[in-house]
C-alpha positions in Angstrom: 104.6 57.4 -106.4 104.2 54.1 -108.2 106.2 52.2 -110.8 104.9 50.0 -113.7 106.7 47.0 -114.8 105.6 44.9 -117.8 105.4 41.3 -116.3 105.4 38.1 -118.2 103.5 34.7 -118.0 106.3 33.0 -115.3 106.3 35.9 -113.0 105.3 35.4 -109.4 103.6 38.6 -109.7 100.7 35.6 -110.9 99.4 34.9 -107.5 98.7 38.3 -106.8 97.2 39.3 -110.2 94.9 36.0 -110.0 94.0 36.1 -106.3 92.7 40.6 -107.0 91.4 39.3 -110.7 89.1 36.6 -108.8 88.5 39.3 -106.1 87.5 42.5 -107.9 86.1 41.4 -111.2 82.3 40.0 -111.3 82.7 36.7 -112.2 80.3 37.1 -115.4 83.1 39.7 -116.7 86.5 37.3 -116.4 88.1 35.6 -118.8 89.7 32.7 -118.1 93.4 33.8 -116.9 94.7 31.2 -119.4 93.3 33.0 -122.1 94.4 35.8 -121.6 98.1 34.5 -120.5 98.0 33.6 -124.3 97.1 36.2 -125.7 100.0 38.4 -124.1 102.3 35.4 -124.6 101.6 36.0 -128.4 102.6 39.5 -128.6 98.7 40.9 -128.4 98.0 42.2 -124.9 100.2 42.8 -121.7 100.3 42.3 -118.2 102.0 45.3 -116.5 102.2 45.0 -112.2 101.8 47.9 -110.0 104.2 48.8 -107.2 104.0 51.3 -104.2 107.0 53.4 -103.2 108.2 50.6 -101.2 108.3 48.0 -104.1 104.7 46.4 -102.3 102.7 44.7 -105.2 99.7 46.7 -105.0 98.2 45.8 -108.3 98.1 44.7 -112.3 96.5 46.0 -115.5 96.1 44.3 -118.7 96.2 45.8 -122.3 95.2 44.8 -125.3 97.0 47.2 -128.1 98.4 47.5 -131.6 99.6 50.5 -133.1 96.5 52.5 -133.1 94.7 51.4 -129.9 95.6 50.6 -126.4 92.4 49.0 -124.6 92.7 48.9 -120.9 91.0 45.4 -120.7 91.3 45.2 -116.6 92.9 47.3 -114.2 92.5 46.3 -110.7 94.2 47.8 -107.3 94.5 45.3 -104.4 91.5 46.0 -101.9 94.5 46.4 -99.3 95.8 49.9 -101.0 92.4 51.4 -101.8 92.3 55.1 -100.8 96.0 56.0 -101.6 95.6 57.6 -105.3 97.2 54.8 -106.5 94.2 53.9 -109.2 94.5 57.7 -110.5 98.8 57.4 -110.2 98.1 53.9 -112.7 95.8 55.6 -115.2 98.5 58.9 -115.0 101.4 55.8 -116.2 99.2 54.3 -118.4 98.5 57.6 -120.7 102.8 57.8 -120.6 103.3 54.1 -121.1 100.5 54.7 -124.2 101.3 58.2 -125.5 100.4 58.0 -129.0 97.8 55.6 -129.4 93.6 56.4 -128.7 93.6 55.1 -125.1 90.4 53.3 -124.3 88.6 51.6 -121.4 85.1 50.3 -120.5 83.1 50.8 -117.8 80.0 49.5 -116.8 76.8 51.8 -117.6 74.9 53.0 -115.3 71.4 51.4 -114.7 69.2 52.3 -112.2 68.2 48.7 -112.0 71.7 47.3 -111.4 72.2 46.0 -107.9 75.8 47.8 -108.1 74.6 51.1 -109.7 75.9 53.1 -107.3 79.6 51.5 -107.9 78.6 52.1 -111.7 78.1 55.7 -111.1 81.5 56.1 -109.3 83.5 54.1 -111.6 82.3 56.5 -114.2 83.2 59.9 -112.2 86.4 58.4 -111.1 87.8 58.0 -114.5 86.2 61.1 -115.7 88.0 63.0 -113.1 91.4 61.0 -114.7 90.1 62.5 -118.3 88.2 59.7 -119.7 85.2 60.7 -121.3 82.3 59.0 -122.6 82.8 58.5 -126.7 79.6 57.9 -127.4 80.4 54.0 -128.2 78.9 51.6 -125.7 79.2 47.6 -126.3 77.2 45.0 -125.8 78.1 42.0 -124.0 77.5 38.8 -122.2 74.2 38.6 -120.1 73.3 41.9 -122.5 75.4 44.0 -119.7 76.1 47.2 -121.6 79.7 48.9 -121.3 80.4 52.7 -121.9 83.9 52.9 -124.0 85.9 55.4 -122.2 88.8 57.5 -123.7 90.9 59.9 -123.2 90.7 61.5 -127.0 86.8 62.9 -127.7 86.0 60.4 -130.1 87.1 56.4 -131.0 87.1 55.1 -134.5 85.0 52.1 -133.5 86.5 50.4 -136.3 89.6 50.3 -134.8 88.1 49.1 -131.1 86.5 46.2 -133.3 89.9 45.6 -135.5 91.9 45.1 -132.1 89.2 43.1 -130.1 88.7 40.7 -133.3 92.6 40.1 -134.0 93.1 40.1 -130.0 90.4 37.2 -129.3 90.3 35.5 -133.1 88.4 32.3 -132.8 87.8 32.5 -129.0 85.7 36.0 -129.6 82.1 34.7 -129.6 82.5 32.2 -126.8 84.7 34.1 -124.3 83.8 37.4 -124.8 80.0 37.8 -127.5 79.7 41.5 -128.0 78.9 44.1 -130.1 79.3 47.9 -130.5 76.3 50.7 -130.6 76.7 54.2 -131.4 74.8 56.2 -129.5 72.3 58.8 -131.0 74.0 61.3 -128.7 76.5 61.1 -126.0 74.6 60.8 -122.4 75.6 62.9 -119.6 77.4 61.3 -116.4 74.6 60.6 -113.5 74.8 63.2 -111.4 
């Protein structure tokens, strides 16, 4: 249905990735694409493009992995080809492309309060129905927007999420991307 292909920083795949990562993203949760260029360009994250059965560029996700951990930093499906399965087809490659690392993601929690809530809410049902459960880790980031860490296995050393995010963003952590990670007292069920 779809095929994956790891991309790097020259590809022309750019214009796409850039114009659906200015698109789909709020703007208080992008990095600056430079960054994060440099960051794959030094052997910490990649870019991987999405195509449809005709070889269409329908999207891009971007990981930031070592050997333990594969953190599914964005994963974005041009507007165009939503409604096709080809989100649940991506996560479906991603646990093959990852097999044997804790595969991780983050999705925004849901708040009652949030003007997007009810995005929230199927964000978090959509990659529970793809088998990514809550781990009872949530971070804290910018504008103190709280993330639930997703994964695939029950539970997440967070350790090893805060390992990978340190050596991933080094010196450029606390500006670009001020967080920090909570345990929950107990895990919180999904919104019905």
């Amino acid at each position: 249905m779809i095929k994956v292909r790891q991309i790097y920083t020259k590809s022309n795949d750019f214009k796409n990735i850039k114009r659906v990562y200015n698109t789909v993203f709020p703007q208080n949760e992008l990095l600056p694409l430079s960054l994060l260029k440099m960051r794959a360009k030094a052997g910490k994250a990649e870019f991987c493009s999405i195509y449809n059965e005709e070889g269409k560029w329908v999207g891009f996700f971007y990981t930031v992995y070592n050997r333990r951990i594969a953190y599914i930093f964005f994963l974005a499906i041009d507007p165009h080809y939503h409604g096709q399965g080809l989100g649940s087809a991506t996560l479906t490659a991603i646990k093959e492309r990852y097999a044997g690392k804790q595969i991780t993601l983050s999705a925004e929690r849901p708040d009652p309060q949030a003007p997007n809530n009810e995005q929230r809410i199927r964000r978090h049902r959509f990659y529970a129905k793809n088998g990514f459960g809550k781990t009872g880790l949530y971070t804290v980031e910018k504008d103190n927007e709280k993330f639930d860490l997703l994964s695939i296995q029950s539970s997440v050393n967070p350790q090893f999420y805060q390992q990978l995010m340190d050596n991933y963003l080094t010196k450029h952590r606390r500006h670009y991307l001020p967080y920090k990670i909570i345990k929950e007292s107990k895990k919180s069920p999904l919104p019905a």
